[in-house]
C-alpha positions in Angstrom: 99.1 -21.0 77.1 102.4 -20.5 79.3 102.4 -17.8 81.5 105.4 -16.9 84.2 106.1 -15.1 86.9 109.4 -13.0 88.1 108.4 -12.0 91.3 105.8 -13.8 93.8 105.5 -11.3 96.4 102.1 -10.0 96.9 100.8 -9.2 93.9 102.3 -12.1 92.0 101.8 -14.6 94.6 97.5 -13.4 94.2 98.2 -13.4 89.7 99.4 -17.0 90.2 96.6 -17.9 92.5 94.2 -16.8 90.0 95.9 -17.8 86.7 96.1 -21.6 88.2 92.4 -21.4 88.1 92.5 -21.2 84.4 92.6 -24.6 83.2 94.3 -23.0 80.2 97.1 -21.5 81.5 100.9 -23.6 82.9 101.8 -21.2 85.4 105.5 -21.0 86.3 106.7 -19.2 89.6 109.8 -17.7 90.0 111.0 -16.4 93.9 114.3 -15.0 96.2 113.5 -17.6 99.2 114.1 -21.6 99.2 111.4 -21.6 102.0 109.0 -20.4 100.0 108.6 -23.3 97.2 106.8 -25.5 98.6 103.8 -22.6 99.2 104.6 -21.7 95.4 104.3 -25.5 94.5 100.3 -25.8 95.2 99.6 -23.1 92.3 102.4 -23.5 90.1 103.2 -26.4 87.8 107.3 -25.3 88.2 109.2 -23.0 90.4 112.5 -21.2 90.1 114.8 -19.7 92.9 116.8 -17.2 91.4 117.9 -13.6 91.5 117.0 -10.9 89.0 120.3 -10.8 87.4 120.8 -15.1 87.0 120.8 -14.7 83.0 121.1 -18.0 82.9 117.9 -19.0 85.2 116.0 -16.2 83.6 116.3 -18.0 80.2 115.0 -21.2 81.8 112.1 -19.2 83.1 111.1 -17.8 80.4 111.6 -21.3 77.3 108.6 -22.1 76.1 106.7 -19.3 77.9 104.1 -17.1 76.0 103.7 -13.9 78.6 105.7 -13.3 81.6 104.7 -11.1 84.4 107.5 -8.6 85.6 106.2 -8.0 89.4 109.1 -7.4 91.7 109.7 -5.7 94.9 112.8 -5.0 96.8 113.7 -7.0 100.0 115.8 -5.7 102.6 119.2 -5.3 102.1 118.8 -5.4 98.3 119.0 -1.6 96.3 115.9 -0.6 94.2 118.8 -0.7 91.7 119.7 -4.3 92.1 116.2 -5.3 92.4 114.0 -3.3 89.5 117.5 -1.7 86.9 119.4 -5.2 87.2 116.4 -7.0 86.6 115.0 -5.3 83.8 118.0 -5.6 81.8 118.8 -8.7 82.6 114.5 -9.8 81.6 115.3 -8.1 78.4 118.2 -9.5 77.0 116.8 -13.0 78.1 113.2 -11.4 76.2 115.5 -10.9 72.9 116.1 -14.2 72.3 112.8 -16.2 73.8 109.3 -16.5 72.1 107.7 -14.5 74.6 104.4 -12.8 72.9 104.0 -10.2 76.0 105.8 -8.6 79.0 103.6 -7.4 81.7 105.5 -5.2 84.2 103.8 -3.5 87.8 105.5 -0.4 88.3 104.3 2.7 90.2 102.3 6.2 90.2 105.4 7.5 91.9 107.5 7.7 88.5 105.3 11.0 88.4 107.1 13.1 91.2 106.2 16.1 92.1 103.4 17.8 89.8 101.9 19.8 92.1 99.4 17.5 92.9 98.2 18.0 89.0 95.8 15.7 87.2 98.0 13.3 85.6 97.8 11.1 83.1 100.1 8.7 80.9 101.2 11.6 78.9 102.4 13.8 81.5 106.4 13.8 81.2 107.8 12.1 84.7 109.7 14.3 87.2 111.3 12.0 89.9 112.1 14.0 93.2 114.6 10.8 94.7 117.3 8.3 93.5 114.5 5.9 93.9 112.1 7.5 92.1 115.1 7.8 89.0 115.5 4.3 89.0 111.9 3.0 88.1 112.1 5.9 85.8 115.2 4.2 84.4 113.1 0.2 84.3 110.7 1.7 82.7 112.1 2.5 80.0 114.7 -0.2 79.9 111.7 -2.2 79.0 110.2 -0.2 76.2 113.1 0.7 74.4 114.6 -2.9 74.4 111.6 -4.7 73.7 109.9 -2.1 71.5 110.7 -4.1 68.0 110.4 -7.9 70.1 107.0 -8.5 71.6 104.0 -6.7 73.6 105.1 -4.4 76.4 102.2 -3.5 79.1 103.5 -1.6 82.5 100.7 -1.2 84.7 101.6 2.1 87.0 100.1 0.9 90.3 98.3 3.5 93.0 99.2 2.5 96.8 98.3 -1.0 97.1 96.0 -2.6 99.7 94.1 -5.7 100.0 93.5 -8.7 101.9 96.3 -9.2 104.7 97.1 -5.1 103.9 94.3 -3.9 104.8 94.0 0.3 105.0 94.0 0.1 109.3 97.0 -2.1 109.2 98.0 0.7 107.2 97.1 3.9 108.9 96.7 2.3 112.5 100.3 3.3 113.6 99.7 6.7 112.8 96.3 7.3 114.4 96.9 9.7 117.7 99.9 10.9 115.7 100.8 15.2 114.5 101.5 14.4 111.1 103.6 17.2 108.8 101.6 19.3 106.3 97.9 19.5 105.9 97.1 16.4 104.4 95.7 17.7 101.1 98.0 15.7 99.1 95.9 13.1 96.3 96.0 10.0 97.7 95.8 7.2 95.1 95.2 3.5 95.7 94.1 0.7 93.9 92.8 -2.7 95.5 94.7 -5.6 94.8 91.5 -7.4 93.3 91.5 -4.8 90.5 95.6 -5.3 89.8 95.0 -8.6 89.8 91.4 -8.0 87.8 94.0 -5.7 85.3 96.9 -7.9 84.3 94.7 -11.0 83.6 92.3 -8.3 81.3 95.9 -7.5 80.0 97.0 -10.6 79.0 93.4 -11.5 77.5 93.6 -8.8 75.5 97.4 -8.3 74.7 97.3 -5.1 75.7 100.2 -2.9 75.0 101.8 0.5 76.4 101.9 2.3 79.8 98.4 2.2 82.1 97.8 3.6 85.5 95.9 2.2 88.1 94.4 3.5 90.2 90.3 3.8 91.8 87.6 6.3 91.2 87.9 7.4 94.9 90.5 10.6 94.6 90.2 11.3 98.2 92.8 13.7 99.7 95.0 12.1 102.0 93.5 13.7 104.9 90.4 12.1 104.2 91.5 8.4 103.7 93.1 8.4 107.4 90.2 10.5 108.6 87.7 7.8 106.9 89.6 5.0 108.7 90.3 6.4 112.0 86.4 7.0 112.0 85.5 3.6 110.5 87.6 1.7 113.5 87.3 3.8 116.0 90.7 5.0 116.1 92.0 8.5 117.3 91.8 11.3 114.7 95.3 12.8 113.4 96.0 16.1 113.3 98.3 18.0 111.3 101.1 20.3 111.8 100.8 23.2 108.9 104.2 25.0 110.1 105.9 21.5 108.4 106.4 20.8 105.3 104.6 16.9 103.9 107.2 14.3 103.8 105.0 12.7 101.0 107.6 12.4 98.0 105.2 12.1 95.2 102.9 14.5 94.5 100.0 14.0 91.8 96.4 13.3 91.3 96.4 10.2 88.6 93.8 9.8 85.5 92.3 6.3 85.3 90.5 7.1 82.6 93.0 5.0 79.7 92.6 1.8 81.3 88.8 2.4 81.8 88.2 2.6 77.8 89.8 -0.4 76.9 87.2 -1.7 78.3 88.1 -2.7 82.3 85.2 -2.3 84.8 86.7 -1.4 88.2 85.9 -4.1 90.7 86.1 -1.9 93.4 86.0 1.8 91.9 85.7 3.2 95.7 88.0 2.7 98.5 87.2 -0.6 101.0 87.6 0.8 104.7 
């Protein structure tokens, strides 16, 4: 099987790692920076430098190719605009005419807004507070409309993402000591990058289809994630300032439970300190 993918940040970078494994699978990278090939080259049988909106690299990337993984982040100086919209379109007009059996996208848990901090769950109709927010809104559906009629469509909506090398002190360490706005009793939801890793590759075995979040079992408040690590590594405690209001700009508590009955086992259903 082919496989590509747009987008070798972090999470790509650890799909393509574990997709070269599989002695099945002809991984093909695709990334922004010349400097970063040769690092690309030791678990990818062919590389591409391009930008999201190169049409005519995009169709190069995806010949031949039986799923491609959509898994892009924004890198300074480039609009979420530019760097999610731009690309989507330009992946799905490139999508209409390949032989590409499945699109697998990584977007985010912040499409959901504010909700109160309300159990949500792929149902729930999006409310985006920011421009930002809009715009992944906007990819989303880019992707699902176009592509409805063409091929398999999975978007994974990821929690807060941490893992080797983003680690939660790395995190939360420049905050410890700090007065932080609100009372920290916003849902805090993360997801290990083992499991988004663990997800798209159950994704692509299974061909799934249709919007997933993920996210852990831990739905700790966001109080007690930095209180957990501060006390884990011996950091000092935050304290909050209840006269302000939370500059957190998504507010919801996020069901897991879809993914879970298709059959994924969490590989780490609790949060790593």
């Amino acid at each position: 099987m082919n496989v590509a993918i747009i987008g070798c940040g972090y999470v790509g970078t650890a799909v393509a790692k574990c997709w070269q494994q599989k002695m099945t699978l002809v991984v093909t990278a695709t990334t922004t920076t010349l400097a970063r090939v040769s690092e690309l080259q030791t678990f990818a049988q062919k590389v591409f430098v391009l930008q999201g909106n190169d049409r005519e690299e995009l169709e190069k990337v995806v010949h031949g190719q039986d799923c491609v993984l959509l898994s892009v982040a924004p890198r300074r100086g480039n609009s979420y605009q530019d760097t999610y919209l731009q690309t989507a379109e330009t992946v799905a007009q490139v999508l209409k005419k390949a032989s590409v059996k499945q699109l697998i996208y990584t977007s985010t848990c912040s499409v959901y807004g504010n909700q109160n901090g309300n159990l949500v769950d792929e149902t729930t109709p999006l409310a985006p507070t920011s421009e930002s927010q809009q715009v992944l809104c906007d990819t989303e559906q880019v992707l699902l409309t176009e592509l409805k009629d063409k091929l398999h469509v999975c978007i994974f909506r990821l929690g807060g993402i941490y893992g080797p090398g983003r680690e939660l002190v790395k995190i939360y360490s420049r905050v410890a000591g700090q007065t932080r706005p609100g009372d920290g009793s916003e849902p805090s939801n993360w997801i290990h990058l083992d499991d988004i890793v663990g997800a798209i590759e159950f994704a692509r075995h299974y061909h799934l289809q249709g919007i997933y979040n993920l996210v852990d079992d831990a739905n700790l408040l966001n109080r007690e994630v930095i209180d957990r690590v501060c006390e884990t590594h011996n950091l000092p405690k935050v304290t909050w300032d209840t006269s302000q209001p939370s500059n957190k700009n998504y507010l919801a508590k996020i069901s897991n439970q879809k993914i879970k009955a298709t059959g994924y086992k969490l590989i780490h259903p609790e949060m790593i300190f």
